[in-house]
Wavefront OBJ file of the C-alpha trace (Angstrom):
o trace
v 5.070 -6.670 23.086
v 7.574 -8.943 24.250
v 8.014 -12.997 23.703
v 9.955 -15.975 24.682
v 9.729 -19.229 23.427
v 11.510 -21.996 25.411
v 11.681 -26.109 25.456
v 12.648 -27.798 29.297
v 13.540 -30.918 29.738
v 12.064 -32.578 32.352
v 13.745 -35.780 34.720
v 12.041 -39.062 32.963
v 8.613 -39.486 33.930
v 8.161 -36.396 35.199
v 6.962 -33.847 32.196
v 3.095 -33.910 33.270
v 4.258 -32.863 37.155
v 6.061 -30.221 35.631
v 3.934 -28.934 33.406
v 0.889 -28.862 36.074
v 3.709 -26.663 38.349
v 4.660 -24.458 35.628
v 0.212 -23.881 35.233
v -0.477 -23.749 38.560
v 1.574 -20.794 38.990
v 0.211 -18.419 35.871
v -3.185 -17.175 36.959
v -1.991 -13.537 38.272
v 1.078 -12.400 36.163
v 0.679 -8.481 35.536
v 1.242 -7.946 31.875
v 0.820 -11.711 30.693
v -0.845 -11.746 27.816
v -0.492 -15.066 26.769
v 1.314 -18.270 28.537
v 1.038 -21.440 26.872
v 2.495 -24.801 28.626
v 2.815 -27.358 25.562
v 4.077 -30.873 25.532
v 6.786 -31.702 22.999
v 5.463 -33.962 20.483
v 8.502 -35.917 19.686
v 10.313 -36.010 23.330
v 8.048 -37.744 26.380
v 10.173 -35.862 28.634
v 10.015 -32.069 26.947
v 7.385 -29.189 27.168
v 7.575 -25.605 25.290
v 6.440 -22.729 27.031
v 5.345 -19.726 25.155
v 5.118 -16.468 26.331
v 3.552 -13.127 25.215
v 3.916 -10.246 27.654
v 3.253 -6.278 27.493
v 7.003 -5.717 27.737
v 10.474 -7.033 29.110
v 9.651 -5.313 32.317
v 6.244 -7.265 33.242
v 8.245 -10.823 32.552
v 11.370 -9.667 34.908
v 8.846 -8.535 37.527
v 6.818 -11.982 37.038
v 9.827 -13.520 38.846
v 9.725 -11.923 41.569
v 5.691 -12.979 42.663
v 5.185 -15.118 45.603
v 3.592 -17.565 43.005
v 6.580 -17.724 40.661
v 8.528 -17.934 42.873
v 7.224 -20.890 44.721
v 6.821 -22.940 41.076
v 10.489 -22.429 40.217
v 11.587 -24.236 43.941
v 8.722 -26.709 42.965
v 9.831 -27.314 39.430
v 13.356 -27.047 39.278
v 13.925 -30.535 41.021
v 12.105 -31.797 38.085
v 14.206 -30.289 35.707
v 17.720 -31.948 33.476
v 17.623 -28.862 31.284
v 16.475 -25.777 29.443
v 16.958 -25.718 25.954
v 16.358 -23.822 22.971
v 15.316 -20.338 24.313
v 14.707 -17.449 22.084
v 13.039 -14.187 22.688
v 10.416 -12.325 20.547
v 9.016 -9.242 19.595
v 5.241 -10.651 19.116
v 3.293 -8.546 16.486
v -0.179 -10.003 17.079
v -2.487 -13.382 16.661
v -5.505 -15.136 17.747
v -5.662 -13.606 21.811
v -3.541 -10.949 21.731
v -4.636 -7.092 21.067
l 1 2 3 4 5 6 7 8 9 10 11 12 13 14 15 16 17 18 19 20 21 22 23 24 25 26 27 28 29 30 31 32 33 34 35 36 37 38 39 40 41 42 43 44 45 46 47 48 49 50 51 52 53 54 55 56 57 58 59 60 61 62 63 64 65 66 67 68 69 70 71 72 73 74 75 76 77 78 79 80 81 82 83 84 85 86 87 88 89 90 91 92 93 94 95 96 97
């Protein structure tokens, strides 16, 4: 399996927008096993997304759907940054074979 992990910053005010682009664009991803939109607890303006795919390939090819691709020229207006971003080799959990 393959995982990233990564915080966003959204522009002030606009973290829920974001976070309903980044969702609306998840329901057919080939090899998604898990994608989890989550809003940063101590920043108003951040959200972590968490990721658990088959393998490396299914994410790369993920960016290249119609879908995707429409969300990132939604969302990246609404974007000051990307953060922390780390990738990981998921071993299981709750959701995941």
């Amino acid at each position: 399996m393959y995982g990233r992990i990564g915080r966003i910053t959204a522009a002030t005010g606009k973290r829920d927008a974001l976070a309903a682009i980044l969702l609306e664009s998840t329901q057919a991803m080939p090899g998604c096993l898990s994608y989890v939109v989550a809003a940063d607890a101590a920043d108003p303006d951040a959200l972590w997304v968490t990721e658990v795919w088959d393998n490396a390939a299914s994410h790369k090819a993920s960016l290249t759907l119609p879908a995707v691709q429409a969300a990132i020229a939604k969302g990246r207006p609404l974007i000051v940054t990307f953060g922390n971003m780390v990738e990981t080799a998921p071993i299981g959990g709750v959701g995941l074979r």
